[in-house]
C-alpha positions as CSV (number, residue, x, y, z in Angstrom):
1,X,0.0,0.0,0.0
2,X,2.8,2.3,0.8
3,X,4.5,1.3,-2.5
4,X,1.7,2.3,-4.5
5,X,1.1,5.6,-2.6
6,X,4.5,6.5,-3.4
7,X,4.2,5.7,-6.7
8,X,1.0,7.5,-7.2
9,X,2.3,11.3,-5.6
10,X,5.8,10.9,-7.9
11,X,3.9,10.8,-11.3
12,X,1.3,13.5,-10.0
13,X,4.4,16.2,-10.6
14,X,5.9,14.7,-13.9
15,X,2.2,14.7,-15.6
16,X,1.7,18.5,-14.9
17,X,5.5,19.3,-16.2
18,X,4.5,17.2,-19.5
19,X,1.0,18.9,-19.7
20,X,0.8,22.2,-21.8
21,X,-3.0,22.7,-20.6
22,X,-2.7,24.0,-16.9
23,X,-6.6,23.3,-16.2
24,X,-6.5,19.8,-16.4
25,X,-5.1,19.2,-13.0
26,X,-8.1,21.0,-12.0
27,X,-10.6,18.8,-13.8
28,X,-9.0,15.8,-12.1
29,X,-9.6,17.4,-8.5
30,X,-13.6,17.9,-9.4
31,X,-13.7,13.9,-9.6
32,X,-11.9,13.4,-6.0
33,X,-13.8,15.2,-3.8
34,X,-17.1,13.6,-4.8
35,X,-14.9,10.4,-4.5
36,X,-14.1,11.1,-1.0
37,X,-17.8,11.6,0.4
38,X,-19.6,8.8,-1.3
39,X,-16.1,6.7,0.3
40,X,-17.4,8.3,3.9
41,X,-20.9,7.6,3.6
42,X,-20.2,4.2,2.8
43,X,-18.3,3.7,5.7
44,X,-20.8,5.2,8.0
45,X,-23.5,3.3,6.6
46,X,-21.5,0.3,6.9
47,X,-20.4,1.2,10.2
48,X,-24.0,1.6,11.9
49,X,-25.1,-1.8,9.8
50,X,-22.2,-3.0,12.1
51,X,-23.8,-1.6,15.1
52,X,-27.0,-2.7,14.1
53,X,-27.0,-6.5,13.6
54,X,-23.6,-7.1,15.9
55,X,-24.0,-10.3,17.5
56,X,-22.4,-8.4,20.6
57,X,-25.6,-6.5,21.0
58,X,-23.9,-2.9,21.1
59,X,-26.7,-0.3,20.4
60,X,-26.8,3.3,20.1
61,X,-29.2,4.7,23.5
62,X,-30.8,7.3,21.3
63,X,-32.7,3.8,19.2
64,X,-34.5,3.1,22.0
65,X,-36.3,4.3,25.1
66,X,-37.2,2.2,28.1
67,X,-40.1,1.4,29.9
68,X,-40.3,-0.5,33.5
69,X,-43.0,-2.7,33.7
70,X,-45.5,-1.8,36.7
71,X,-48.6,-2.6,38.0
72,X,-51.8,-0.2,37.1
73,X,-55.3,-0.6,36.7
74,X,-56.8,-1.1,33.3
75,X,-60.3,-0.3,32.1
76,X,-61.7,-2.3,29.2
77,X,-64.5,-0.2,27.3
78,X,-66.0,0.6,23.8
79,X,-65.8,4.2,22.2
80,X,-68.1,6.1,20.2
81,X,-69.6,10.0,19.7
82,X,-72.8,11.0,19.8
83,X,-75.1,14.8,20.1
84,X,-76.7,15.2,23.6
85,X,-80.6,15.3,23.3
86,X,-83.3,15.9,26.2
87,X,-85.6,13.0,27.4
88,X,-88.4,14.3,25.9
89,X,-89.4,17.2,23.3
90,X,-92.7,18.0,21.6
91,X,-93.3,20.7,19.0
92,X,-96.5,22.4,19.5
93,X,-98.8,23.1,16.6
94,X,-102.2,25.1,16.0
95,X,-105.0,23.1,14.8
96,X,-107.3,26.0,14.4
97,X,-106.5,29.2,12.7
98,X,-107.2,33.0,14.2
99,X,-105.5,35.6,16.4
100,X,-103.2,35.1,18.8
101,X,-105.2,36.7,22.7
102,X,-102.7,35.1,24.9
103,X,-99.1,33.5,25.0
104,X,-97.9,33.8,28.7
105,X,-94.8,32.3,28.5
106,X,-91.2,33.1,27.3
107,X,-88.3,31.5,25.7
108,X,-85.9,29.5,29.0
109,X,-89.2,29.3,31.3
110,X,-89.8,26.2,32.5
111,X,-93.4,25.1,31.9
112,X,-95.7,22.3,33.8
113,X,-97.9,19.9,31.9
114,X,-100.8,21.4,30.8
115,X,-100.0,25.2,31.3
116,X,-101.9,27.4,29.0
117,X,-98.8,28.6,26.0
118,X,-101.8,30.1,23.6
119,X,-105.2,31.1,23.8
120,X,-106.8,31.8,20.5
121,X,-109.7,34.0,19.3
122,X,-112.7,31.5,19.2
123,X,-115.2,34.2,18.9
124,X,-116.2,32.2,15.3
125,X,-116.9,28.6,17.1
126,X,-118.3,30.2,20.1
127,X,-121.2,32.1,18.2
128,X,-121.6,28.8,16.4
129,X,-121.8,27.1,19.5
130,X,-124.7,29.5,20.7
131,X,-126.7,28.7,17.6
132,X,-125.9,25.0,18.0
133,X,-127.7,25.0,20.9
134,X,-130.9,27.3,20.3
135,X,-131.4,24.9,17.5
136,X,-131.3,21.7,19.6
137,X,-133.6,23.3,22.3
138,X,-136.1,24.2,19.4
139,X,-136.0,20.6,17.8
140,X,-136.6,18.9,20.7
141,X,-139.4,21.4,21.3
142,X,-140.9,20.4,18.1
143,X,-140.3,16.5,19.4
144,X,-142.3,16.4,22.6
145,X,-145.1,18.3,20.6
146,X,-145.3,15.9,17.9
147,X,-145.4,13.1,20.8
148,X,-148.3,15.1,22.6
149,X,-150.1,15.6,19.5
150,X,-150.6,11.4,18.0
151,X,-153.3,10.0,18.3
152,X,-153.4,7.1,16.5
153,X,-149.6,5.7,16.6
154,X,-148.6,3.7,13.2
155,X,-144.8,3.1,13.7
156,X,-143.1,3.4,10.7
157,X,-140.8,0.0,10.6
158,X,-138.9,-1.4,8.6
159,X,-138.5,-5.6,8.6
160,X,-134.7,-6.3,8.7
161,X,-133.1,-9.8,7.8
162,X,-131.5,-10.7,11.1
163,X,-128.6,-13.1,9.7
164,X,-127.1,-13.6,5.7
165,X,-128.1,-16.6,3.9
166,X,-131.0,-17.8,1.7
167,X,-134.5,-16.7,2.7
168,X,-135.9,-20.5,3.2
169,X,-140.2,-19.4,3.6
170,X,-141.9,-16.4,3.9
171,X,-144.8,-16.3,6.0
172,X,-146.8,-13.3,4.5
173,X,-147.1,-11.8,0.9
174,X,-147.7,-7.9,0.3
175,X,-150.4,-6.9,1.6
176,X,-150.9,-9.3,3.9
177,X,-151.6,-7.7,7.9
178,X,-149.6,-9.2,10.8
179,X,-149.7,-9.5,14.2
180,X,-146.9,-8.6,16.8
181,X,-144.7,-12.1,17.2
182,X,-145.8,-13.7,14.4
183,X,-142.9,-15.4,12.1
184,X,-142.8,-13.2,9.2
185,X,-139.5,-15.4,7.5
186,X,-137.0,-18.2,8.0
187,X,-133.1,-17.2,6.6
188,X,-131.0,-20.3,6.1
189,X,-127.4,-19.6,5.4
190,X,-126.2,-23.1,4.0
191,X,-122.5,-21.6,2.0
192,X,-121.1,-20.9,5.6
193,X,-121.0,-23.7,8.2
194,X,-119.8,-24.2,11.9
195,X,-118.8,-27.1,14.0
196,X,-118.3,-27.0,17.6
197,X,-115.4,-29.7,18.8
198,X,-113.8,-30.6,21.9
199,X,-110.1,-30.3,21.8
200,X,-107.8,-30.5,24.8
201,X,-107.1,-28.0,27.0
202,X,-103.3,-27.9,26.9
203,X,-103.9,-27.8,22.8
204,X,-106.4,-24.8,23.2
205,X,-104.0,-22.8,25.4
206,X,-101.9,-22.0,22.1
207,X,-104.9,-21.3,20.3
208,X,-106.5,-18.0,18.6
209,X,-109.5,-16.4,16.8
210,X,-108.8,-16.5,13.2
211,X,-106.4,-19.0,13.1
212,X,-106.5,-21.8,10.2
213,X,-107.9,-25.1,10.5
214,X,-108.5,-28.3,8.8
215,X,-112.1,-29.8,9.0
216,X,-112.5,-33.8,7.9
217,X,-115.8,-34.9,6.7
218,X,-116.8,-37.7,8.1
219,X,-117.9,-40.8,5.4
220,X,-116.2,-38.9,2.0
221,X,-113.0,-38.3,4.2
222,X,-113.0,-34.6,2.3
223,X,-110.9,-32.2,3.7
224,X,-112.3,-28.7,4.3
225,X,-110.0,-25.3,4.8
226,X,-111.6,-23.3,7.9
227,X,-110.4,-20.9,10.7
228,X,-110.9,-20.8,14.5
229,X,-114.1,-18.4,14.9
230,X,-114.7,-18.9,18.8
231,X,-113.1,-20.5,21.6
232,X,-114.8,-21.4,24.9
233,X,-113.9,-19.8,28.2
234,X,-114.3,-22.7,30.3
235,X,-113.1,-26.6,30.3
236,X,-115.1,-29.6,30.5
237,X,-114.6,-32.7,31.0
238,X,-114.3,-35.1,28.2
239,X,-114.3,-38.7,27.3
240,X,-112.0,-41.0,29.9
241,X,-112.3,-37.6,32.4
242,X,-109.7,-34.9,30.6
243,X,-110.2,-31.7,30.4
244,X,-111.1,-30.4,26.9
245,X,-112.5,-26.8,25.6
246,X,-115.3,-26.4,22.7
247,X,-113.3,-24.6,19.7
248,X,-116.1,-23.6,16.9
249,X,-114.6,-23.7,13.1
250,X,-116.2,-21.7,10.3
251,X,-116.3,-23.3,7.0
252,X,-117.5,-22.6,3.4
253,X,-119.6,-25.6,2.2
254,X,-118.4,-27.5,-0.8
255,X,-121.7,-28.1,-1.1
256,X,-123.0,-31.7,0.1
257,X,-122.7,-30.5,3.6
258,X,-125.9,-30.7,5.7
259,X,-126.4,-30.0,9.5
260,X,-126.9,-34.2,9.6
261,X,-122.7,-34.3,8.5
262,X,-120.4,-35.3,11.2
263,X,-116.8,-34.1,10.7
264,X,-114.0,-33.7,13.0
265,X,-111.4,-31.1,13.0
266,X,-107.1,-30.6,13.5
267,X,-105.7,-27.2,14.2
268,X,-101.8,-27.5,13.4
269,X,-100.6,-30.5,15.1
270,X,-103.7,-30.6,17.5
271,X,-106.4,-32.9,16.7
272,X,-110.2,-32.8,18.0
273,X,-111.1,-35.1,21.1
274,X,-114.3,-36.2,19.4
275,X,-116.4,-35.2,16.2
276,X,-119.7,-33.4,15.9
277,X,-122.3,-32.2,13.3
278,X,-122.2,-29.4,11.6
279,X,-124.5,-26.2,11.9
280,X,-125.6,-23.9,9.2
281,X,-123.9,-20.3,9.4
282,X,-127.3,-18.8,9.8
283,X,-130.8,-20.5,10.5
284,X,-132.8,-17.6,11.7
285,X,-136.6,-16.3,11.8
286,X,-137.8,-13.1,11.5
287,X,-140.4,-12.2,13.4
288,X,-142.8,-9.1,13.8
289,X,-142.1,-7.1,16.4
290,X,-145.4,-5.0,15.6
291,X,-148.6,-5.4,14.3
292,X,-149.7,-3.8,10.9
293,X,-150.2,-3.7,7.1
294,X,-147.1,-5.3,5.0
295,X,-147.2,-2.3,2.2
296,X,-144.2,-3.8,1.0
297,X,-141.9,-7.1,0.7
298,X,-138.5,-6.5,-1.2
299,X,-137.6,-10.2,-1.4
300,X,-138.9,-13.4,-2.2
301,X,-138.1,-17.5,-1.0
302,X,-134.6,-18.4,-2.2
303,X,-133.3,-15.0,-2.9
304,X,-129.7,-14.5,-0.9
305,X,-129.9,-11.6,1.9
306,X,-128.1,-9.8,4.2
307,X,-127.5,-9.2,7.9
308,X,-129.8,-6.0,8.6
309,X,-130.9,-5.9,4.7
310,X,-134.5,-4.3,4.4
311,X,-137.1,-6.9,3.5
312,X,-140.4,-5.5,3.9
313,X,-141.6,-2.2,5.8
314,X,-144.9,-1.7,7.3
315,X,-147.4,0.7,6.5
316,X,-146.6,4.5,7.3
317,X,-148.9,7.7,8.7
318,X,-147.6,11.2,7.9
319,X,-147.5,11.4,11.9
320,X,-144.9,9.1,12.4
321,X,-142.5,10.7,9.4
322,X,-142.8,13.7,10.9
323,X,-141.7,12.2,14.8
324,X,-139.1,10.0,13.0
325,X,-137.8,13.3,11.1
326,X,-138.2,15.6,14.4
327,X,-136.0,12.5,15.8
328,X,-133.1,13.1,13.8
329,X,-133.0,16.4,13.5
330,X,-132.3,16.3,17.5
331,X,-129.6,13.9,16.6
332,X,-127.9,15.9,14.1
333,X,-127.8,19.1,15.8
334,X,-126.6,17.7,18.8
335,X,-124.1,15.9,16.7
336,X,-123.2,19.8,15.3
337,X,-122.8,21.2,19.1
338,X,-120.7,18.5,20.4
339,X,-118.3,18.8,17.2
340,X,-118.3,22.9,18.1
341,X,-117.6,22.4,21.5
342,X,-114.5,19.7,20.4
343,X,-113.4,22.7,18.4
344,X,-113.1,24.9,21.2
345,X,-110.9,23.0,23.1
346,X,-108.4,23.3,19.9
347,X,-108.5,27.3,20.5
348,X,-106.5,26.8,23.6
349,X,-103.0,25.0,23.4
350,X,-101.4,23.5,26.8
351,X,-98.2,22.3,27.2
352,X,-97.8,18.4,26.6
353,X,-95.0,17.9,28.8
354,X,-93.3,19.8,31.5
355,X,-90.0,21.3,30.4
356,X,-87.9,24.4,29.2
357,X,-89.4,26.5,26.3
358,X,-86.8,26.6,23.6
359,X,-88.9,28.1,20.8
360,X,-91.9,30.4,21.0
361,X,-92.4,31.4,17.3
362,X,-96.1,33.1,18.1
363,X,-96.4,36.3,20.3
364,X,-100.3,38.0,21.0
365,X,-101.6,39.8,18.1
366,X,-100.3,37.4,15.4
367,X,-102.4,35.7,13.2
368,X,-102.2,32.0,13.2
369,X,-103.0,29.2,10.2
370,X,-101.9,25.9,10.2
371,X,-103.2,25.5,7.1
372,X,-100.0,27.9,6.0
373,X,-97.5,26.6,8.6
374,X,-94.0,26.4,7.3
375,X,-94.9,28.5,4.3
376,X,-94.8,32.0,3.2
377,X,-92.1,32.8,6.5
378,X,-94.9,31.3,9.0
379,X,-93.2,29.2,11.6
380,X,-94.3,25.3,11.4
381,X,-94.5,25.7,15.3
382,X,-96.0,27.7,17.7
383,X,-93.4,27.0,20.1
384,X,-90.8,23.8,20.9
385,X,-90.5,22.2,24.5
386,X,-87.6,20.5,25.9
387,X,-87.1,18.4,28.6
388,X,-84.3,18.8,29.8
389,X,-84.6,17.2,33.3
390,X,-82.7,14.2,31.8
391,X,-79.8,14.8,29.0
392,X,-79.3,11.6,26.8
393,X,-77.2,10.7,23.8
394,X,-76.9,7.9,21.1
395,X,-73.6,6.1,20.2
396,X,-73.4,3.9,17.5
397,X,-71.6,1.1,18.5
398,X,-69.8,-1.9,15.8
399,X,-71.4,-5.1,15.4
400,X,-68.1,-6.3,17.0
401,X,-68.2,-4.1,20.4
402,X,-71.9,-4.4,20.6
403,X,-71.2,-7.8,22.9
404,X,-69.3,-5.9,25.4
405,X,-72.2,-3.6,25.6
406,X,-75.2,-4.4,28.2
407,X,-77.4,-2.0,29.9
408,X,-76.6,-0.2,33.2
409,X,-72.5,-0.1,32.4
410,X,-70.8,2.9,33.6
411,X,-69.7,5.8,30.6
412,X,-67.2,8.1,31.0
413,X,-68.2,11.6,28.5
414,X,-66.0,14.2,27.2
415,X,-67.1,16.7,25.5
416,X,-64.9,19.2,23.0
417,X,-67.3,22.4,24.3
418,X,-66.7,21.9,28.0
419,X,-62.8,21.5,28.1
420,X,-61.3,19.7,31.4
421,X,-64.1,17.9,32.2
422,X,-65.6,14.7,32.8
423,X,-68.8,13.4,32.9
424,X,-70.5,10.2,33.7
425,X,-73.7,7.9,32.9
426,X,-74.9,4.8,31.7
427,X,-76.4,2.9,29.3
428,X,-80.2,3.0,29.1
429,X,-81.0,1.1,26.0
430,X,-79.7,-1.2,23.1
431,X,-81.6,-0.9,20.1
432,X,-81.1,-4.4,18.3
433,X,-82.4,-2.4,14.8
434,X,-78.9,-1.9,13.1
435,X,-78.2,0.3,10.3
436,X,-75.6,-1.4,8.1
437,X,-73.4,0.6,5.6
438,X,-70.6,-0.6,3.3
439,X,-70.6,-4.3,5.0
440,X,-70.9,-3.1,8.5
441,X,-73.7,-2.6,11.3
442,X,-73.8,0.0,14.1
443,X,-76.5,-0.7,16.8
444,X,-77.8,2.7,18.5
445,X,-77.3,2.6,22.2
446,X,-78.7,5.3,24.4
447,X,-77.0,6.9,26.8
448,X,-78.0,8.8,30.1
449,X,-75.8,11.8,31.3
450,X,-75.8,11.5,35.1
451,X,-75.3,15.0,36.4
452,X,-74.7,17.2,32.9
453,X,-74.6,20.3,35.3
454,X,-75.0,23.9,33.9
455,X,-72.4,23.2,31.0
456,X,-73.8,20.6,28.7
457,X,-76.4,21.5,26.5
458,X,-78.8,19.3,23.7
459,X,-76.9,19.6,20.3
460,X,-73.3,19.3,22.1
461,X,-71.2,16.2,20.2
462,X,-69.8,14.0,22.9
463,X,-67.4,11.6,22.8
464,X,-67.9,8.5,25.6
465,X,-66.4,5.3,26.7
466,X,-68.4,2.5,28.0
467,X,-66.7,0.7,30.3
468,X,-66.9,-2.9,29.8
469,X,-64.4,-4.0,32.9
470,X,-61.5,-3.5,34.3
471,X,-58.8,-5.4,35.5
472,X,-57.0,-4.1,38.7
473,X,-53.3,-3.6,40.0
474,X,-52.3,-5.6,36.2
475,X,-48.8,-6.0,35.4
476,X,-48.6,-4.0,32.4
477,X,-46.7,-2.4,29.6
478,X,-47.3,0.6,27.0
479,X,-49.2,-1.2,24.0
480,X,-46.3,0.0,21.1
481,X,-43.2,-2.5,23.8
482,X,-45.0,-5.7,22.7
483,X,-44.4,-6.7,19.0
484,X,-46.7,-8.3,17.1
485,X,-45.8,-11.5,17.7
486,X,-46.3,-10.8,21.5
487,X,-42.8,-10.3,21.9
488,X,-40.1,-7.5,24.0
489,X,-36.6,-6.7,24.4
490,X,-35.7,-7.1,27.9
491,X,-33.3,-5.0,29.0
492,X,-30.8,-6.8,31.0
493,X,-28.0,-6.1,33.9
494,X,-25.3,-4.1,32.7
495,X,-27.7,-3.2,29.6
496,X,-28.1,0.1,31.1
497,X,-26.3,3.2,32.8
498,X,-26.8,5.0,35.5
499,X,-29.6,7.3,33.9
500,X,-31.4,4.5,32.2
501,X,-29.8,4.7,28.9
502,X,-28.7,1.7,26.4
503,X,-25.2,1.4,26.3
504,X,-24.4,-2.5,26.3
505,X,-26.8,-4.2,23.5
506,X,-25.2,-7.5,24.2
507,X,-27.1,-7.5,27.9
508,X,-30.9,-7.9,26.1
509,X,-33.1,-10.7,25.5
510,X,-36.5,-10.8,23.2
511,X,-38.4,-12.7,25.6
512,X,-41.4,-14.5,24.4
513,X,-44.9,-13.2,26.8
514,X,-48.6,-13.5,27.2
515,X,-51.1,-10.8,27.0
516,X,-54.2,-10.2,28.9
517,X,-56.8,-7.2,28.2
518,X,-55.9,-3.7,26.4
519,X,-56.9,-0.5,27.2
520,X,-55.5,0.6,23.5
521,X,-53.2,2.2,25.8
522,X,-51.6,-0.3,28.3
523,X,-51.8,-4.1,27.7
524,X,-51.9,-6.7,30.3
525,X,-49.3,-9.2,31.0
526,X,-50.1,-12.5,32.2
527,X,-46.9,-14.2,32.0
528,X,-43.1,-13.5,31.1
529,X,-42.3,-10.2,32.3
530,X,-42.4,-9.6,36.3
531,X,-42.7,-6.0,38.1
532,X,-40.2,-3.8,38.1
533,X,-38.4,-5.1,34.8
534,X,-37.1,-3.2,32.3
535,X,-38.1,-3.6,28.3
536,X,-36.7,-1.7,25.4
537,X,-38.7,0.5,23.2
538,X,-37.7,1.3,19.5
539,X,-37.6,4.7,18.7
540,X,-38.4,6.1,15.2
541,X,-34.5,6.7,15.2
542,X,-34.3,2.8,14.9
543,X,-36.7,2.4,12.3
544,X,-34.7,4.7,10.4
545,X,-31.6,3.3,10.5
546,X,-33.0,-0.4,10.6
547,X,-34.2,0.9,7.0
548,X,-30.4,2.1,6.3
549,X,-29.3,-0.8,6.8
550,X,-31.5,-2.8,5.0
551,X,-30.7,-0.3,1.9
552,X,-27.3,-0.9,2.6
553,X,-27.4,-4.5,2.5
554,X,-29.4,-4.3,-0.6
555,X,-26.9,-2.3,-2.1
């Protein structure tokens, strides 16, 4: 090496005696320098590779910091935001329209349940009110005089059906004058059926009105759709003592079907204790329930009627029109008043709930119309209630928390508005109706603030932790000192100096440890690591050079 050095400085003066150019010495310099820093930063790069991977462990103390391992509590919880809300609210509306006479209240009061917020002019529904009931004095008036005044009493009826089905016989024709009691027409319904059958009592228990059933003829073996139309109240007992409980099934008839069938019925699983016969839907007289002259007879044997269909009507005086119309006149106008005095109620609002006025959009003297609300610069509320005797929020918590999550647990709140201070609840409700976005579900769960104070106010975003558990006096370490393969540098004796710093890499071991609950902040350690033992941190210093070096081994 000497040799060549030598060598190397002797021609250096004989080249620039030969040269008649005096800038090339120059040139040559321009390619050394460069030379000499890419030879330096090899040999640092190569140098702190060295100190990197030596097998003796030497490390520089600003790659890592340390961390003793102590005992703390940790609490276990799920995080999530939400906006503060009262307990209750209600917006108050107008029903009726007119001007505003009274609005005692102002915006922060406090309010009781059913304080008067508005009255409103009801001069309009009271004058009809007024009317309404001159009118109903006068046509009961007109009543009692018609009453007074009939001498000879011919009721104007009409002869109803009193069940749907076939009108079997008729007993009179037009004409024809009846007597009060007399059978006037038989109604046979045969296209709906019933049969009343014993089934057991612990069968009946899960049984309801409407629900389907299948009825066996008896002989043909014909199956019939029906459904459950009345169960008895009471048990009986049945064949070999049980208890059973009548269960009548409605049925449409195919059409052989006669109240001599026998048939026998299963409702899911369940079947009947015994059969029975079947009954006809409807197998009904009519019968006079005054004497008089049939004037008219709308129907004739075999036509298909109604329940409460008009089949005849008696014959009519002029008297008893005008009693029947004096009747419902009385009806109608007392239908009118009692409609007007609904209304007035309307014409004064009350508050639906006790709380704090937050709105009050109407002041006396305005003009009110719902039928405008929210139009046109009208408010769509008289006035908004809060209250706010109970602050609540709603977090929406990840299909994979919401397990950790059950009512009553403690939450810790923060909120961004209200700096340096905590508050507390705890969970009210978990609504099990997720909304799921993107592949994931959030569940709503509702909060209650404890003791919000004079500082939190509805519309505030919170953030909150529900605490879950919490282990206590854990042997623990910062989450970012255990790797991922629940691993840590253990710093050993002699590792360290006097102020805590790395100096001797060869005294540390990656010890191989067991993890317990994480507080995102401190994990658990359940076995490996004891109190008061030291574990090495890497800094971002050491990911740097850990990168350096892997360059430089590339390289």
């Amino acid at each position: 090496m000497e040799s060549t050095q030598t060598n190397q400085n002797a021609t250096l003066p004989l080249m620039s005696k030969k040269s008649d150019k005096p800038k090339k010495p120059k040139k040559k310099q321009k390619w050394v320098r460069p030379l000499i820093i890419v030879v330096v930063a090899v040999v640092i790069v190569a140098f702190v590779i060295y100190l990197i991977s030596s097998n003796a462990g030497t490390a520089v103390s600003g790659l890592y910091i340390t961390e003793t391992v102590q005992r703390r509590d940790i609490v276990v919880g799920v995080s999530s935001t939400g906006t503060v809300k009262p307990i209750d609210s209600y917006q108050v509306t107008a029903l009726v329209k007119g001007e505003v006479l009274e609005a005692p209240f102002e915006e922060g009061q406090v309010v009781e349940k059913d304080s008067v917020l508005y009255r409103i002019d009801a001069s309009d529904v009271e004058n009809t009110i007024s009317r309404s009931q001159v009118a109903l004095e006068q046509a009961k008036v007109s009543y009692n005089e018609l009453l007074k005044n009939k001498a000879d009493m011919t009721n104007n009826y009409q002869i109803k059906a009193n069940g749907t089905g076939i009108v079997k016989k008729l007993y009179y024709e037009q004409g024809d004058t009846v007597t009060t009691g007399t059978p006037i027409a038989d109604i046979l319904d045969r296209q709906n059926m019933t049969i009343e059958l014993p089934f057991h009592s612990s069968d009946v228990a899960t049984f309801y009105v409407g629900q389907a059933a299948t009825v066996t003829v008896d002989g043909t073996l014909e199956t019939i759709p029906g459904v459950i139309d009345e169960i008895a109240v009471v048990d009986q007992v049945g064949a070999g003592g049980t208890m059973v409980r009548n269960v009548t099934i409605k049925v449409t008839n195919p059409g052989a079907v006669d109240e001599t069938t026998r048939g026998t019925a299963s409702v899911g699983t369940a079947s009947c204790a015994s059969g029975n016969t079947f009954t006809y839907g409807a197998n009904k007289q009519v019968v006079a329930t005054m004497g008089g002259k049939l004037i008219s007879q709308s129907v004739k044997e075999g036509d298909y009627v109604t329940d409460r269909q008009v089949i005849g009507s008696y014959e009519v005086t002029d008297i008893d029109s005008q009693i029947e119309n004096a009747r419902l006149n009385i009806q109608n106008t007392e239908l009118a008043l009692q409609s007007a005095q609904d209304q007035l109620d309307n014409y004064t609002i009350k508050a639906p709930i006790s709380g704090t006025i937050i709105e009050k959009n109407y002041k006396v003297g305005d003009n009110v119309d719902p039928t405008t609300a929210g139009t046109s610069g009208a408010s769509l509320y008289m006035a908004v209630i809060y209250d706010m005797s109970t602050l609540t929020f709603d977090m929406n918590i990840d299909e994979l928390d919401i397990g950790k999550v059950s009512i009553g647990q403690e939450v810790t709140i923060t909120a961004d508005a209200v700096e340096n201070q905590t508050f507390t609840g705890y969970v009210d409700n978990i609504n099990i109706n997720g909304t799921t976005l993107n592949g994931t579900t959030n569940y709503p769960v509702t909060v209650v603030i404890n003791d919000p104070g004079d500082d939190l106010f509805p519309g505030m975003n919170v953030s909150a932790d529900i605490v879950s558990s919490t282990v206590h006096d854990a042997i623990s370490l910062p989450v970012d000192a255990v790797s991922r393969d629940q691993t840590v540098l253990v710093a050993l004796d002699g590792a360290l100096d006097a102020n805590g710093n790395l100096t001797n890499g060869s005294k540390t071991e990656t010890r191989k440890i067991s993890i317990g609950k994480s507080d995102n902040q401190y994990v658990e350690i359940t076995d490996g690591l004891e109190e008061g033992e030291v574990v090495l941190i890497e800094t971002e210093a050491s990911d740097m050079f850990s990168n350096i070096a892997v360059g430089g081994a590339a390289g």
